[in-house]
C-alpha positions as CSV (number, residue, x, y, z in Angstrom):
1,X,84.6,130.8,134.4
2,X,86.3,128.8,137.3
3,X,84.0,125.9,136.4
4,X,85.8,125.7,133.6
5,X,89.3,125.4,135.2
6,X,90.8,121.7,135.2
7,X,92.3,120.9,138.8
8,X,95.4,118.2,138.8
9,X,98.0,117.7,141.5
10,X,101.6,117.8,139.7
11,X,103.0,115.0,142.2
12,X,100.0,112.1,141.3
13,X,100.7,113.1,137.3
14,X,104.5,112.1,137.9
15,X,104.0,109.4,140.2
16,X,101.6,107.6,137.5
17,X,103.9,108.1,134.7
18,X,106.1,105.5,133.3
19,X,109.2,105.8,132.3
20,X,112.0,103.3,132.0
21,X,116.0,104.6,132.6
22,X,115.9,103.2,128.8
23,X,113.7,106.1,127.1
24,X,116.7,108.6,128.1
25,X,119.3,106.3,127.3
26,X,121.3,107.7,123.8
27,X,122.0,105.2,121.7
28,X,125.5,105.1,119.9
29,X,125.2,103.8,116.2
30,X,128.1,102.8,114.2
31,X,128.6,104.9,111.0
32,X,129.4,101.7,109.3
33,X,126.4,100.7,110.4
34,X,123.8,103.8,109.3
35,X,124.9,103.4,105.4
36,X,126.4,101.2,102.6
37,X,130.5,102.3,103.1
38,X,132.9,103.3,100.1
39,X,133.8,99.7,100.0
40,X,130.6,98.0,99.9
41,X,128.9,100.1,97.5
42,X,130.4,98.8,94.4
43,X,130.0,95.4,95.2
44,X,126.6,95.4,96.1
45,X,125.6,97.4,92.8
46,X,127.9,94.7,91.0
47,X,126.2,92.2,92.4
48,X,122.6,93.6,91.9
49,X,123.3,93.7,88.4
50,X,124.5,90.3,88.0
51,X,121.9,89.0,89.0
52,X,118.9,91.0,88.0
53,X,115.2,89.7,88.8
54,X,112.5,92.0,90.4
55,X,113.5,92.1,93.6
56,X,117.5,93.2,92.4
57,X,116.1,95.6,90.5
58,X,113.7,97.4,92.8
59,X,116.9,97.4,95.7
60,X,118.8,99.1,92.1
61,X,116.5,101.4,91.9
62,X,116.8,102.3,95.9
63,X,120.4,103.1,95.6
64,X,120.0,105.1,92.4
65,X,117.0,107.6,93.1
66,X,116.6,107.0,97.1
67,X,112.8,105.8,96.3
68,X,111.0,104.6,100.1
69,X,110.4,101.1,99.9
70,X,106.7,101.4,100.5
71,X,107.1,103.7,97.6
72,X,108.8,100.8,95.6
73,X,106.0,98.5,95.8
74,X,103.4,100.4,95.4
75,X,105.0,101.5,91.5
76,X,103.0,100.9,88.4
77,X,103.8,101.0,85.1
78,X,102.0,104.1,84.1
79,X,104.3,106.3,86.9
80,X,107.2,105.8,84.8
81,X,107.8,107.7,81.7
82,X,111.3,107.4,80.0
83,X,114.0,108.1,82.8
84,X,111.1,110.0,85.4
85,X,109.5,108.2,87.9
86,X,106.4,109.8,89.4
87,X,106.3,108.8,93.1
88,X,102.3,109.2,93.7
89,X,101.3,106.3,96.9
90,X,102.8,104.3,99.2
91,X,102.2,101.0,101.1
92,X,101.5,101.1,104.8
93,X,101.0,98.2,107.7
94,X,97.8,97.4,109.3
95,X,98.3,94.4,112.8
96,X,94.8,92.7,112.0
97,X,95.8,90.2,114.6
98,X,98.7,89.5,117.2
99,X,102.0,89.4,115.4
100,X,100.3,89.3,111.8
101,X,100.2,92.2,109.4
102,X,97.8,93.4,106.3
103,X,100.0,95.7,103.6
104,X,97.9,98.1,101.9
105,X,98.5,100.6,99.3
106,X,97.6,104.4,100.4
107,X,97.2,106.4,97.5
108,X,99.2,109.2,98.4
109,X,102.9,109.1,100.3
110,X,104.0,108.9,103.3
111,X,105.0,112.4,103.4
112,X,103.8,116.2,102.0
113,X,106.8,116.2,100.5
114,X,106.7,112.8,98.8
115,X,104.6,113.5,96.1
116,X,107.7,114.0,93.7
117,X,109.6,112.8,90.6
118,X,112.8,110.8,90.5
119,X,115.3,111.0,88.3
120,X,117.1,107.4,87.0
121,X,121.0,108.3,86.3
122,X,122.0,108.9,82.6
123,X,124.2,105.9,83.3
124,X,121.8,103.4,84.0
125,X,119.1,104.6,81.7
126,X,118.8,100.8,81.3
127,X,116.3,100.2,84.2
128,X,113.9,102.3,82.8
129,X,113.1,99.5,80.2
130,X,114.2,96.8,82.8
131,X,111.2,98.1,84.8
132,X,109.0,97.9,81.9
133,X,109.2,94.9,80.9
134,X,108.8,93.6,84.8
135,X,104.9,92.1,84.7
136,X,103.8,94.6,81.6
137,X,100.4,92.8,81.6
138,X,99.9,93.7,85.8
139,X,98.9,97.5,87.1
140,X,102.1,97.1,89.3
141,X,105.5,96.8,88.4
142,X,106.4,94.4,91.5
143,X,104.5,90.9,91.4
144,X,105.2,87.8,93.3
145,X,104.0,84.6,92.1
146,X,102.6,83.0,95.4
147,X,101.0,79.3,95.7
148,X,100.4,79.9,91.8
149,X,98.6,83.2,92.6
150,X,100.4,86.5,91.0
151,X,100.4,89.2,93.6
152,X,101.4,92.6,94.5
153,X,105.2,92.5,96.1
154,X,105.2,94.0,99.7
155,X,108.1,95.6,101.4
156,X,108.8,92.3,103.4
157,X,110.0,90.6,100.3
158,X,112.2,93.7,99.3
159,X,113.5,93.6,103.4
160,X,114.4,89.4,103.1
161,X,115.7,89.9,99.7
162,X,118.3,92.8,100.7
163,X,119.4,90.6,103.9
164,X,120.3,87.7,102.2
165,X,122.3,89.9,99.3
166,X,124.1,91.1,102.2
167,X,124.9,87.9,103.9
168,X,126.0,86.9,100.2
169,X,128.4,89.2,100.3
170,X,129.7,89.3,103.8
171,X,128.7,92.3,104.9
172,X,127.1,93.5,107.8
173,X,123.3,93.3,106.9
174,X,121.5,96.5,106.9
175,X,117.7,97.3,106.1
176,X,116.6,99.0,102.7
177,X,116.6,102.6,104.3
178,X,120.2,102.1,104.5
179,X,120.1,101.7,100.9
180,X,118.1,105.4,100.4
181,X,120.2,106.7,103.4
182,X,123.2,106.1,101.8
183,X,121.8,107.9,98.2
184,X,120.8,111.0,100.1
185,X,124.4,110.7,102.0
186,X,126.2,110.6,98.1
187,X,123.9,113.6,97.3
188,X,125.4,116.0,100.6
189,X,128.6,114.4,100.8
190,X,129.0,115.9,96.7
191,X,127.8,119.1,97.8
192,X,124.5,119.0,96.0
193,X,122.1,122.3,97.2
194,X,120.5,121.0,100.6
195,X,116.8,122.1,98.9
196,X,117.0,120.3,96.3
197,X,117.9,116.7,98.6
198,X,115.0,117.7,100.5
199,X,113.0,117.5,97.1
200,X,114.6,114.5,95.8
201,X,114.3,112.5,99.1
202,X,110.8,113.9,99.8
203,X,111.9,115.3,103.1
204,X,110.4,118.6,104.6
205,X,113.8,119.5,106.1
């Protein structure tokens, strides 16, 4: 049984290792920073609404249901029945070369938990037809028209688009996850039951 035994020496493993003074260093992130604040909130879903198009609408539906953005994308019409989304595949990144990317669609989440339904608010009950009638002749609810080719929207359009409505508005730009960040935040900070967040965000814990 000794053949079996695997001999290193402790010292070479740590020698050979490396580590930067960085991968220990903790990283302080403003608050401000990590969601949409109080005062923001309002105007960005003001502004969303003014100016509704595809892209407006699928950063809407962010704020309202805390929907992934490679969830977003990869939407078609037949997941959406009255207010109830069905969240049932995602998009994911492949590098095919240096610095350029292929977006797929993986037909199941990202998660366990992310095969779930969403909810859109009484309120806004709205968007359910908004998203209907977005490309109701295309398998997928977000299309780009591109060099006169109609084509699946990918997260980096949803990214650019919520950039520039931030730099519209002044505010500090933040990435779409701040957008579901911020929904899940609303859902804790109003005391909702921690199990059910976990459901609704498609989170294991």
């Amino acid at each position: 049984k000794r053949d079996h035994l695997i001999s290193y020496n402790a010292d070479t493993v740590l020698q050979e290792l490396q580590i930067s003074r960085s991968d220990f260093k903790q990283i302080y992130k403003d608050p401000k920073e990590e969601v949409f604040t109080e005062e923001e909130l309002p105007r960005v879903l003001l502004y969303l609404v003014r100016h509704l198009d595809a892209q407006n609408i699928g950063i809407l539906l962010m704020f309202l249901t805390g929907i992934r953005i490679g969830e977003l994308v990869a939407l078609k019409h037949s997941d959406i029945e009255d207010n109830v989304i069905q969240i049932r595949r995602t998009e994911v990144r492949h590098l095919v070369c240096k610095g350029k990317y292929e977006y797929v669609i993986k037909d199941s989440p990202k998660t366990l938990a992310g095969n779930r339904i969403l909810i859109i608010p009484e309120g806004y009950s709205w968007m359910t037809q908004a998203l209907k009638n977005l490309n109701p002749d295309d398998e997928f609810i977000f299309i780009n028209t591109y060099r006169g080719q109609r084509q699946r929207m990918t997260t980096n359009s949803i990214r650019r688009r919520i950039e520039r409505v931030c730099k519209n508005l002044d505010i500090a730009p933040k990435s779409p996850h701040k957008a579901r960040k911020t929904y899940i935040t609303i859902l804790l900070d109003n005391n909702m039951n921690r199990k059910l967040v976990e459901k609704l965000s498609g989170h294991t814990n």
